[in-house]
C-alpha positions as CSV (number, residue, x, y, z in Angstrom):
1,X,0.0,0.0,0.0
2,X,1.5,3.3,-1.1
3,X,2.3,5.7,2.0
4,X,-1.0,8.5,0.7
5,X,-3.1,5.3,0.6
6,X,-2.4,4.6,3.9
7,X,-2.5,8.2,4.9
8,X,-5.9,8.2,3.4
9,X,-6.8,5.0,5.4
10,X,-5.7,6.3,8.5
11,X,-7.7,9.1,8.4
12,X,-11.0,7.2,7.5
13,X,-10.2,5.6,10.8
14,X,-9.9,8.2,12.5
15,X,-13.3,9.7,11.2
16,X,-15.1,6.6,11.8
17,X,-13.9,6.4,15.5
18,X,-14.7,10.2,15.9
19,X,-18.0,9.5,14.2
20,X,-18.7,6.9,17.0
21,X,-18.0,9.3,20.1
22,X,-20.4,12.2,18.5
23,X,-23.3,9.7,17.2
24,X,-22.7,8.4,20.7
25,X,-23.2,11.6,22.7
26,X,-26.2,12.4,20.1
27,X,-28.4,10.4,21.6
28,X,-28.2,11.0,25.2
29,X,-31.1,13.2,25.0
30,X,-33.8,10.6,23.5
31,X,-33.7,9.2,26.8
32,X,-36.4,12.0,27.3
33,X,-38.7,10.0,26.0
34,X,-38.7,7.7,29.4
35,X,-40.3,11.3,30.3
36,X,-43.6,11.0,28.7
37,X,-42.9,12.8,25.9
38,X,-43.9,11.8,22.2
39,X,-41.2,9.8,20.1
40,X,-42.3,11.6,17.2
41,X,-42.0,15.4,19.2
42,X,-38.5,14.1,20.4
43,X,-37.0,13.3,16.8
44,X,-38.7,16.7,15.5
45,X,-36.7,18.3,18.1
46,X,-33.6,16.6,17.1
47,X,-34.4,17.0,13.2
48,X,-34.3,21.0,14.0
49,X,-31.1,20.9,15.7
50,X,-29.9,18.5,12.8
51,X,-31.4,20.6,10.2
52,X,-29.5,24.0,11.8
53,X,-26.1,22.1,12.2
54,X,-25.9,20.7,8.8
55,X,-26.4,24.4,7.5
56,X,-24.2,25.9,9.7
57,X,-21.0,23.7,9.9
58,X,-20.6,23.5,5.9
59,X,-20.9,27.2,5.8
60,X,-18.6,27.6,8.8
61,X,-15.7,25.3,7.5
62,X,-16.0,25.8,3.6
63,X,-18.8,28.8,2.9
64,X,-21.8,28.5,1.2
65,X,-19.9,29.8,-2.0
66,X,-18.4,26.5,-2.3
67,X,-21.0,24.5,-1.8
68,X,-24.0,25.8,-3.8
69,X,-21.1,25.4,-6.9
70,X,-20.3,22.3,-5.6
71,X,-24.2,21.1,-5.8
72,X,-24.7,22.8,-9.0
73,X,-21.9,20.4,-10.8
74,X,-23.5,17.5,-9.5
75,X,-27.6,18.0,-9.7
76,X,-28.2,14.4,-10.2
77,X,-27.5,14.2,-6.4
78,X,-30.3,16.3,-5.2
79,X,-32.8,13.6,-5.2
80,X,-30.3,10.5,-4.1
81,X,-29.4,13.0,-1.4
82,X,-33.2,14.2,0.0
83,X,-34.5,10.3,-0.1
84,X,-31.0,9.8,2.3
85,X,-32.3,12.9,4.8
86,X,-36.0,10.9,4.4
87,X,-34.6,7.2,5.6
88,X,-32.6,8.6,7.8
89,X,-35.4,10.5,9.8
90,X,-37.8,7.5,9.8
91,X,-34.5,5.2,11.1
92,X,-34.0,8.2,13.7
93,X,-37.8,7.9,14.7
94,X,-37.3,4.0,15.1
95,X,-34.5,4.6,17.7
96,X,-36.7,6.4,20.0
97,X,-39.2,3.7,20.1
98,X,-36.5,1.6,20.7
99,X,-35.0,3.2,23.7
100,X,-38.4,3.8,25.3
101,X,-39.2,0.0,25.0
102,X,-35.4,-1.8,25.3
103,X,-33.2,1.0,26.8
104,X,-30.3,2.7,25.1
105,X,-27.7,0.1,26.3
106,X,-29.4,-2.4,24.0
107,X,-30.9,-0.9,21.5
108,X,-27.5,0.5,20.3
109,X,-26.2,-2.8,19.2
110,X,-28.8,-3.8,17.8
111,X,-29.9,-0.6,15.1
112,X,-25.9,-0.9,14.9
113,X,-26.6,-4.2,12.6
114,X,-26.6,-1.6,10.0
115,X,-22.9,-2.2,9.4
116,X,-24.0,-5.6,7.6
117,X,-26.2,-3.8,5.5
118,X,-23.6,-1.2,4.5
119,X,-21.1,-4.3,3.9
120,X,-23.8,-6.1,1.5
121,X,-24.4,-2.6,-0.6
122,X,-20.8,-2.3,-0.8
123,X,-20.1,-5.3,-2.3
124,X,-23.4,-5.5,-4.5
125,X,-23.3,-2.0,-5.6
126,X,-20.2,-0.2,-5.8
127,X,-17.4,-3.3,-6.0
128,X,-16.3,-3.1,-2.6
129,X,-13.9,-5.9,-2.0
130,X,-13.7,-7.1,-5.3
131,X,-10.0,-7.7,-6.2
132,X,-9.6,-8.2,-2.2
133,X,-7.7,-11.0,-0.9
134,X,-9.0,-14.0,1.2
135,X,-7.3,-12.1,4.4
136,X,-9.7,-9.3,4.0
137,X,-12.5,-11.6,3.2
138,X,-12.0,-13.3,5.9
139,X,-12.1,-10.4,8.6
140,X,-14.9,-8.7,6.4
141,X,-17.0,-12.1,6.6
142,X,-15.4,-13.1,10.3
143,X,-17.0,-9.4,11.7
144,X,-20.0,-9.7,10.0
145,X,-20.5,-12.8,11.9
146,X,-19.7,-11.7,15.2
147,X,-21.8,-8.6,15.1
148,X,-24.6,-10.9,14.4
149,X,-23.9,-13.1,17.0
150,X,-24.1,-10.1,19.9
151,X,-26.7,-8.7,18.3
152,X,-28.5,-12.3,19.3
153,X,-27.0,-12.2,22.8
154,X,-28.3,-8.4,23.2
155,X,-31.7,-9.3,21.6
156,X,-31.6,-12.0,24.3
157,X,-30.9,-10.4,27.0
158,X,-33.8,-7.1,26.2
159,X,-36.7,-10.0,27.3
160,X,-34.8,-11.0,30.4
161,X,-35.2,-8.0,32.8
162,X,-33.2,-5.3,31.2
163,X,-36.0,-3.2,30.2
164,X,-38.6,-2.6,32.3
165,X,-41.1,-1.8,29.4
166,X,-43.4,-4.2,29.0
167,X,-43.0,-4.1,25.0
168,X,-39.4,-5.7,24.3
169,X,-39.9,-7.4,21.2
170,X,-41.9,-4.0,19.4
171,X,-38.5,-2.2,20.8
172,X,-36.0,-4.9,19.3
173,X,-38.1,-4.4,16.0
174,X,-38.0,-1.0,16.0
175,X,-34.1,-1.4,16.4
176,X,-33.4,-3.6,13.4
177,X,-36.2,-1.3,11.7
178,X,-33.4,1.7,12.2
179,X,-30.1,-0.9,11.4
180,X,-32.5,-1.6,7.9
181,X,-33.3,2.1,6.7
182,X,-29.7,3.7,8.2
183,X,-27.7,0.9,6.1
184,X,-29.6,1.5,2.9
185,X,-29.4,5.1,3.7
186,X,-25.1,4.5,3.0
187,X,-25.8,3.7,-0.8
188,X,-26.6,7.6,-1.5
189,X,-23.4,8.7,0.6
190,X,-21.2,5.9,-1.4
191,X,-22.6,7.6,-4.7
192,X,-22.1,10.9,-3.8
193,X,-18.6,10.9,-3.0
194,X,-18.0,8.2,-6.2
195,X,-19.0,11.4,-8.1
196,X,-16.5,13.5,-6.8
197,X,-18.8,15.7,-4.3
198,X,-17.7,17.1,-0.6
199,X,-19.5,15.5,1.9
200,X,-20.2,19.0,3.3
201,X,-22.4,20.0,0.0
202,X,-23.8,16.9,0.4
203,X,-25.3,17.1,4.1
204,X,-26.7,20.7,3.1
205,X,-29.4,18.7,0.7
206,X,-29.8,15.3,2.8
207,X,-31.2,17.7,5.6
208,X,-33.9,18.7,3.6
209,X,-35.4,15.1,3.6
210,X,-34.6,14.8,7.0
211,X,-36.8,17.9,7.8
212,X,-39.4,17.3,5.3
213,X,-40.1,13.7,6.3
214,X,-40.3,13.8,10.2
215,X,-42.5,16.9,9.9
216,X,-44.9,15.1,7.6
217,X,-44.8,12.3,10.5
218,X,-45.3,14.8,13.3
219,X,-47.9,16.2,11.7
220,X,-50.0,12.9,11.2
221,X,-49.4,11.0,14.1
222,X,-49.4,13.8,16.8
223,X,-52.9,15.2,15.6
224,X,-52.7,17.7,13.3
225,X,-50.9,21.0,13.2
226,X,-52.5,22.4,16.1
227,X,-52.2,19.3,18.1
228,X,-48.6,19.7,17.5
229,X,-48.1,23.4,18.3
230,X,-49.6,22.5,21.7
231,X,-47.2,20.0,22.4
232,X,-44.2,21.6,21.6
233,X,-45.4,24.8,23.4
234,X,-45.6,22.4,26.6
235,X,-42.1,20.5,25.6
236,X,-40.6,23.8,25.8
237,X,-38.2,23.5,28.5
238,X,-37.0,19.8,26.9
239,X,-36.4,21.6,23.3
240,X,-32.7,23.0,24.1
241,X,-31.4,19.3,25.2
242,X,-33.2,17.8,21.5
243,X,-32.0,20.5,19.7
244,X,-28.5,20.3,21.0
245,X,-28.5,16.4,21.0
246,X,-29.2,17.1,16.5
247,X,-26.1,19.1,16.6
248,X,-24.1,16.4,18.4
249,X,-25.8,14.3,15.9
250,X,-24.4,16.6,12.4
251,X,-21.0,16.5,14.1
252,X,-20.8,12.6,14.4
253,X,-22.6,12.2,10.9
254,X,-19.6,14.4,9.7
255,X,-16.8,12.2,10.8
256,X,-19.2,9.2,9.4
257,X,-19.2,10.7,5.9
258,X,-15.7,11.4,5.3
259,X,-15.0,7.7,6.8
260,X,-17.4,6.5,4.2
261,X,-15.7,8.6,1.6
262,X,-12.1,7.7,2.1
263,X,-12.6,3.8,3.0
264,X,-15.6,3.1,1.7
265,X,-19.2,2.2,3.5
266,X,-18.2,-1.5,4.3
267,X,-15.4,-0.6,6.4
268,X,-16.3,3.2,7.3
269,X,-19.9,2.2,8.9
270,X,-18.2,-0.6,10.8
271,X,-16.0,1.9,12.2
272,X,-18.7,4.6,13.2
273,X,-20.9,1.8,15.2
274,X,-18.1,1.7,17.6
275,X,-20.9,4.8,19.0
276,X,-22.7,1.3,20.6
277,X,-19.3,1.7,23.4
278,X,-20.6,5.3,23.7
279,X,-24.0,4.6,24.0
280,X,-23.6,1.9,26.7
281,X,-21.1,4.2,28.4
282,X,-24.6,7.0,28.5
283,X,-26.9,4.3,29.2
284,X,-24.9,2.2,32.0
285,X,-22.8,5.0,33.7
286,X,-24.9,8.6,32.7
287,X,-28.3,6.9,33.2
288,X,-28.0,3.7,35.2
289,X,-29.7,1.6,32.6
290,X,-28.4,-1.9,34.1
291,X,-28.3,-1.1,37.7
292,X,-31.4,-3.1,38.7
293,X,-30.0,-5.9,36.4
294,X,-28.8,-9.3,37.8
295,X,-25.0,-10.1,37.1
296,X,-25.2,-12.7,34.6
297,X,-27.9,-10.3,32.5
298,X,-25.2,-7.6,32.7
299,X,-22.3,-9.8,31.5
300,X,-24.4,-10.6,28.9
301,X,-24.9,-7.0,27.6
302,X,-21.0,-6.3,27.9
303,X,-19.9,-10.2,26.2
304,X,-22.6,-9.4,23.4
305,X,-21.3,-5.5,22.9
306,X,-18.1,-7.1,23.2
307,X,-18.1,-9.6,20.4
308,X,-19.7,-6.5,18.4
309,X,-17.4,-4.5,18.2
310,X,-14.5,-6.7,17.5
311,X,-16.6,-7.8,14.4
312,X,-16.5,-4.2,13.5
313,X,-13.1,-3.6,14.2
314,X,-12.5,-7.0,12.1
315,X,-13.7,-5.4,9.3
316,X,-12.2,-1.9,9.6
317,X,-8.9,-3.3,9.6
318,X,-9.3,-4.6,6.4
319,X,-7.5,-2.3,4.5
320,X,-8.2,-2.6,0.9
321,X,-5.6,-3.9,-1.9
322,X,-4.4,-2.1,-5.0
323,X,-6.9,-5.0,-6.5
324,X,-10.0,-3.7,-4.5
325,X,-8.7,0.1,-5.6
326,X,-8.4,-0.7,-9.3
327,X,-12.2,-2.1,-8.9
328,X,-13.5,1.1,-7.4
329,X,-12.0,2.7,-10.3
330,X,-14.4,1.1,-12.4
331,X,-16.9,2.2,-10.0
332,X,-15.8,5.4,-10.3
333,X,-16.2,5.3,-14.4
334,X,-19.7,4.0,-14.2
335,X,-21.0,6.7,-12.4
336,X,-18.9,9.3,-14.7
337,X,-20.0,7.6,-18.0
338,X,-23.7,8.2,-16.0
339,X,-23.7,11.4,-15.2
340,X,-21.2,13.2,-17.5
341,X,-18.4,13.7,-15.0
342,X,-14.9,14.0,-15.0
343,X,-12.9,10.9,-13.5
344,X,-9.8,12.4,-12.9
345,X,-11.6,15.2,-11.0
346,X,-13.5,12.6,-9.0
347,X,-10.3,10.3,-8.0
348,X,-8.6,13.8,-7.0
349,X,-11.9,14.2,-4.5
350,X,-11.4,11.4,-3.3
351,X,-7.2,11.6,-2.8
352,X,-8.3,14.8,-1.0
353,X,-7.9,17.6,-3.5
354,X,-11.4,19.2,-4.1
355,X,-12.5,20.6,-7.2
356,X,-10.9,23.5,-8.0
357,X,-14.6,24.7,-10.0
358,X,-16.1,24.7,-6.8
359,X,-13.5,27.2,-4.8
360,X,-13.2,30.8,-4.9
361,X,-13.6,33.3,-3.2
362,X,-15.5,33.4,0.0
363,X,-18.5,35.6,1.0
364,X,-18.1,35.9,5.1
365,X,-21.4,38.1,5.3
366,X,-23.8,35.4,4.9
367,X,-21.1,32.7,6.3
368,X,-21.4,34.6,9.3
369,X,-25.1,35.2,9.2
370,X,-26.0,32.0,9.3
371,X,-23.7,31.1,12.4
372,X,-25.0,34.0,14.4
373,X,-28.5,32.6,13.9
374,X,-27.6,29.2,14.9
375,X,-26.1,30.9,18.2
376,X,-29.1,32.8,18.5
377,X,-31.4,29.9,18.4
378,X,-29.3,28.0,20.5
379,X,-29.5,30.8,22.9
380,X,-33.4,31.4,22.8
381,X,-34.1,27.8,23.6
382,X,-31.7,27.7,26.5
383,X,-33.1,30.8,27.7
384,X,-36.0,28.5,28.5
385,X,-34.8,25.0,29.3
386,X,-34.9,23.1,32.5
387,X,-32.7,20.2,34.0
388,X,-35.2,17.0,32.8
389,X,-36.7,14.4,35.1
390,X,-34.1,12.3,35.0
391,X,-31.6,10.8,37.6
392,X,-28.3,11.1,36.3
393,X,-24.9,10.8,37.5
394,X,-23.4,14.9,36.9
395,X,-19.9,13.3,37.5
396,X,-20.3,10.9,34.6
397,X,-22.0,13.3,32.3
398,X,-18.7,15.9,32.2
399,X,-16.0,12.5,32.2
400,X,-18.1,11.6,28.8
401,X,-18.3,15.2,27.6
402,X,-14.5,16.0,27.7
403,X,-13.8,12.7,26.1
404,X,-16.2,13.4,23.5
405,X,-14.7,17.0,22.8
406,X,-11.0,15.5,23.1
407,X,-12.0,13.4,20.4
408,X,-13.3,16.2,18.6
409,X,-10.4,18.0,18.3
410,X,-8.1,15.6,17.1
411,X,-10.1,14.2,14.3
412,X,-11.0,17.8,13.3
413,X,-7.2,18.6,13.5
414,X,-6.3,15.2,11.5
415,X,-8.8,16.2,8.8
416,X,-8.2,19.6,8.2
417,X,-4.0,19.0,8.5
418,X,-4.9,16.2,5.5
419,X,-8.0,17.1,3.8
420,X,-8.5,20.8,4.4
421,X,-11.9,19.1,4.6
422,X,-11.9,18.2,1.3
């Protein structure tokens, strides 16, 4: 492997890791739904945060300058990109079922199946691990099994006291719901950035299905629009925590796209379910989750989560061949012959380089504007919110929080040294 292939691989690593900590973090706050309050209110709330933070962040990092030219070169990704945003918010809606009926220590493994989805796309759809040798076969195939396996054990385990909901099986449904629609949802990400596009354009667009979609379910299954203006009125004080937990969410999602750009979805979404550690750090530590549990029920949530991630990490170490890269090249010619695009420009995107069509110079003013009024929303809703009515540990929440920022600013550091986010 030359030494910018490995650089490249390294820092798709790194992303995917980073990815986990945020996506992690993210959903700490749809533990709020233990509270009473509507799953469909709680991912609305989180869809608004995601919805600001996917605007604000691209036009932070790059300006929107660079990524309205960057959309305009590659229009066939509009739609790909809004039915993304639209599987994603239906998966996101899933989870919170999930938690309120299994808890968030196991229903992160499970919706974290998702990584055998991403595997099977891969390979059927965009020549992942063709050309790849039986060593990488063998880890891709030998993870895929084990995450199967402890997502058994953890399945197991959710109908033997974990969760004290009296619906475990609609919860473990909903779960492997999420793992279906969030690993289909990797086929538009693998397109895009096989066309050459920054995953930062591309988040602008998948928000719009996100916020499109869960309003259209908010709307229908909360009542009507007046029905739901009532509720949110009365979930005022909760609003901040949602909102935030969407930004945590954009961040993570970040680091999961530029993993699944520079190693591909079947080894990049591996790497970002290592949030299932994060999430049973929230869940065990922040919120208790398997306090009340009996010892051999709790070794069975850590042996399953275990043998999960090891899978995962199985496959992420699976570094592809020059025989795997020379099939993504044809990949990569498919979708240029498709869509009229350059392939040289495209295997630059992907080495790191962006298009040089899409940069220029850079208008600060509405940059700017739009970060002030992310602060400013921010702001407002914190103005109004209250500490929920939940019994967490304070001590564990800031241990999690620092780790979760230190890992923030390496991985943005590693990127930006490498990529410039490119």
């Amino acid at each position: 492997m030359s030494s910018e292939r490995r650089s490249l691989h390294s820092l798709g690593v790194i992303c995917g890791f980073a990815a986990g900590a945020w996506l992690g973090a993210a959903e700490a706050p749809t533990k709020l739904v233990t509270t009473g309050l509507s799953p469909f209110l709680i991912s609305l709330g989180m869809v608004a945060g995601v919805f600001v933070g996917r605007w604000t962040l691209p036009a932070v990092l790059k300006g929107t300058g660079f990524v309205f030219a960057d959309i305009r070169r590659r229009r066939h990704l509009l739609v790909w990109a809004v039915l993304a945003g639209s599987l994603w918010a239906v998966a996101n809606t899933l989870t919170v079922f999930a938690i309120r009926d299994v808890g968030l220590s196991i229903a992160f493994p499970l919706w974290n199946t998702n990584s055998l989805v991403g595997v099977l796309w891969g390979v059927i759809f965009f020549r992942e691990l063709r050309g790849a040798g039986r060593d990488t076969w063998a880890k891709v195939a030998g993870g895929a099994f084990a995450i199967v396996i402890g997502a058994v054990l953890l399945g197991y385990t959710s109908s033997h006291g974990v969760s004290l909901s009296p619906r475990p099986l609609s919860g473990v449904a909903a779960a492997l719901g999420a793992a279906l629609l969030w690993g289909t949802m990797y086929i538009p990400y693998r397109k895009a950035y096989l066309s050459g596009m920054n995953p930062l354009s591309f988040v602008t667009v998948f928000t719009v299905g996100e916020i499109v979609t869960v309003t259209i379910l908010a709307v229908s299954f909360e009542g009507g629009w007046h029905a739901l203006g009532e509720a949110l009125a009365d979930a005022r004080p909760s609003l901040f925590w949602l909102f935030l937990g969407g930004f945590c969410w954009v961040i993570g999602d970040l680091f999961q796209q530029y993993a699944a750009k520079y190693v591909g979805i079947g080894r990049g979404i591996p790497l970002s379910n290592t949030n299932q550690l994060w999430g049973l750090a929230w869940g065990a530590l922040v919120f208790g989750e398997l306090a009340g549990s009996h010892a051999a029920v709790r070794g069975l949530v850590l042996l399953g989560s275990g043998i999960m991630i090891a899978g995962a990490i199985a496959i992420a170490t699976a570094a592809a061949p020059s025989e795997e890269h020379a099939s993504r090249s044809l990949a990569i010619m498919r979708e240029c012959a498709r869509y009229g695009l350059d392939a040289n420009e495209v295997e630059a995107s992907l080495a790191g380089v962006d298009s040089s069509a899409a940069l220029g110079k850079r208008s600060r003013t509405g940059d700017l504007l739009i970060a002030a009024a992310a602060l400013g929303i921010l702001v407002w809703l914190g103005a109004s919110a209250k500490r929920p009515a939940l019994i967490v540990s304070v001590g564990w929440i800031a241990i999690l929080s620092v780790a979760t920022l230190a890992v923030l600013v390496a991985a943005g550091y590693s990127l930006w040294k490498r990529t410039r986010f490119a």
